[in-house]
C-alpha positions in Angstrom: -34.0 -17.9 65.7 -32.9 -21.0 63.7 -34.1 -19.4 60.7 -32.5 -15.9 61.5 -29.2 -18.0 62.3 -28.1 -18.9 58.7 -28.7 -15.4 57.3 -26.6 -13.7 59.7 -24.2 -16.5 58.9 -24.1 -15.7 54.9 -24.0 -11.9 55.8 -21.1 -12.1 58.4 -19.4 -14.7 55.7 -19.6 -12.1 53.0 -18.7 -9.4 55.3 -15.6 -11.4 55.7 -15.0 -12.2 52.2 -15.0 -8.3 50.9 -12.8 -7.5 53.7 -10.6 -9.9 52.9 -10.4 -9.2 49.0 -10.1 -5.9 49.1 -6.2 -6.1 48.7 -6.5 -8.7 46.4 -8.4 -6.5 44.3 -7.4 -3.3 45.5 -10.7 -2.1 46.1 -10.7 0.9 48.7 -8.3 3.3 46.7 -4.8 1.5 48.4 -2.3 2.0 45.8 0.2 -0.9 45.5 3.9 0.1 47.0 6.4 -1.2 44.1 9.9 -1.3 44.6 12.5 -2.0 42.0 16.1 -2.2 42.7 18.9 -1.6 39.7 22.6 -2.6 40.0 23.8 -1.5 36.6 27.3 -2.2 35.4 29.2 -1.1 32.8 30.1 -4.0 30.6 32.2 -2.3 28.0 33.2 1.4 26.8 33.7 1.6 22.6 34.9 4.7 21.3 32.8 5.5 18.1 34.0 8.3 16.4 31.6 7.7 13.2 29.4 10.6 12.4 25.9 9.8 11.0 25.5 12.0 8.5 22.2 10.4 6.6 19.3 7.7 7.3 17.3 5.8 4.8 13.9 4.9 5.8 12.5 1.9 4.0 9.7 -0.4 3.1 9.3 -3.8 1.2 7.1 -6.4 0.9 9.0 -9.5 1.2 7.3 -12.7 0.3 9.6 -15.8 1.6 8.8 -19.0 0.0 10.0 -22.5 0.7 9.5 -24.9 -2.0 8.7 -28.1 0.0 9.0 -32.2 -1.0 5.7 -33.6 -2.8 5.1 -35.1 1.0 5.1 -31.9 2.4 2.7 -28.7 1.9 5.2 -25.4 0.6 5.7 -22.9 3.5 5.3 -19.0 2.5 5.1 -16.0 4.8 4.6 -12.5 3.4 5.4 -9.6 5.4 5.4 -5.8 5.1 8.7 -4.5 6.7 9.5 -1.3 7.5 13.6 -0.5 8.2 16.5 1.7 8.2 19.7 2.3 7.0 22.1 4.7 8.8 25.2 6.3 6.4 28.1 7.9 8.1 31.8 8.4 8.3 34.7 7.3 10.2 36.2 10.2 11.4 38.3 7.9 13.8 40.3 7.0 10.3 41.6 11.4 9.5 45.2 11.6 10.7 47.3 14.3 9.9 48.2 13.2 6.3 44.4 13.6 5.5 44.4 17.1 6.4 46.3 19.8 4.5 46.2 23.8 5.3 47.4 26.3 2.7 47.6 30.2 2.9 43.7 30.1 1.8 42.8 27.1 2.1 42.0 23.9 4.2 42.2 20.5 2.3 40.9 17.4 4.2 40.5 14.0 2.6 37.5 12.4 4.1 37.2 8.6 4.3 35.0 6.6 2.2 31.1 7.2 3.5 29.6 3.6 4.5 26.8 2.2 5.9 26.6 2.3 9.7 23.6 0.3 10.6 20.7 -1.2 8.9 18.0 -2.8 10.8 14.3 -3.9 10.4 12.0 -2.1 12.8 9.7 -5.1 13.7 7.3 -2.4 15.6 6.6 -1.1 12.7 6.5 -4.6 10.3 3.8 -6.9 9.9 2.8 -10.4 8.8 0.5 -10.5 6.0 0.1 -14.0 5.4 1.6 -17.4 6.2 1.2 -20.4 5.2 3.5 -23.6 6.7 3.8 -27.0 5.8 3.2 -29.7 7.9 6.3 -30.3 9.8 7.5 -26.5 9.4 7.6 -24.3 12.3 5.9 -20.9 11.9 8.8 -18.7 14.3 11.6 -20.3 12.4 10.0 -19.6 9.0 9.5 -16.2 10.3 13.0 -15.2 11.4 14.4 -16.5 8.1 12.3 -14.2 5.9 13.2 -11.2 8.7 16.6 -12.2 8.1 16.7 -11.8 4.3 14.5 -8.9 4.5 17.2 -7.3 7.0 20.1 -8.0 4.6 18.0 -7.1 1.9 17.7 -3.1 3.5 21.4 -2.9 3.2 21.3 -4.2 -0.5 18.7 -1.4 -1.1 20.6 1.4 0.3 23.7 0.9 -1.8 21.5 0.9 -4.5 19.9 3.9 -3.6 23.1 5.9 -3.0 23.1 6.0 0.3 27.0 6.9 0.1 26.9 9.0 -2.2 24.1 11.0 0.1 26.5 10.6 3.0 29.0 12.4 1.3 27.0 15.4 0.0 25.3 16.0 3.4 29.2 16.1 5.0 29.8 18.7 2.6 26.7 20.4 3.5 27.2 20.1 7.5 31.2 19.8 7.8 32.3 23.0 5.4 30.6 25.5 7.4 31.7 24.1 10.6 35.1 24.0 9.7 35.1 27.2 7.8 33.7 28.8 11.2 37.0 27.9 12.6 39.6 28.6 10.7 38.5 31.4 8.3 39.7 29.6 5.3 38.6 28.1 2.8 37.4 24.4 2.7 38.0 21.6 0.6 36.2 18.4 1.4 38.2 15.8 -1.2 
């Protein structure tokens, strides 16, 4: 019996210990119950009234580089960003001096096209390579080369023409429209 005793000891103890896990592990099929509770408040209502009319997807290899003291190693970071710039127009700025009607025709002065948003999609980016001196941190080297590479999408955009493709896709989307409604003809100026 005494040596029966300690192996029904270790198999009662391990009986014990699976039943015991088994929510700890979830092993049985039990699903876990979750409950989530929102209390969402609005913080702020902005009236927008800009129609995006184009969007400019980018890349650019950006390589940062901070030219260090002799005592201290140069910190680089090279990264491959991919971002976005959004054109549109203001349509919150026509009044009724913008928009003139003549026996055939509709005359509307738009407002200057301009960039809405630009913004680096850090999903999509990478880091190639970095390389920090001794008494640089790596996250603040980073965000500075994220930062330049963000203001540097908005550069590239007005250098592309993104305006000047705002304005030709409202002529392309707002003649028709407006032609639709007033059987006359339009004059985007």
């Amino acid at each position: 019996m005494l040596k029966v005793l300690p192996w029904i000891i270790i198999c009662a103890l391990g009986i014990y210990i699976y039943i015991s896990s088994r929510p700890i592990f979830n092993i049985g099929g039990e699903d876990d119950k979750i409950e989530v509770t929102n209390h969402v408040i609005i913080e702020k209502i902005e009236l927008l009234g800009k129609l995006e009319l184009c969007k400019f997807y980018m890349k650019d290899i950006v390589e940062h580089k901070v030219i260090k003291p002799w005592y201290d190693k140069d910190s680089k970071v090279v990264l491959i960003i991919s971002g976005e710039a959004v054109g549109c127009i203001d349509l919150r700025k026509i009044d009724s001096s913008s928009v003139q009607i003549t026996e055939k025709q509709v005359i509307v002065t738009l407002p200057p096209a301009e960039i809405c948003s630009f913004k680096v999609d850090h999903q999509s980016s990478k880091i190639y390579d970095i390389e920090t001196g001794f008494f640089e941190d790596d996250k603040k080297v980073i965000d500075k080369a994220y930062q330049l590479a963000e203001t540097e999408i908005q550069k590239s955009a007005t250098k592309m023409g993104i305006e000047k493709q705002t304005r030709l896709n409202a002529e392309i989307i707002l003649k028709p429209f407006l032609s639709g409604l007033t059987d006359k003809e339009i004059v985007l100026k």
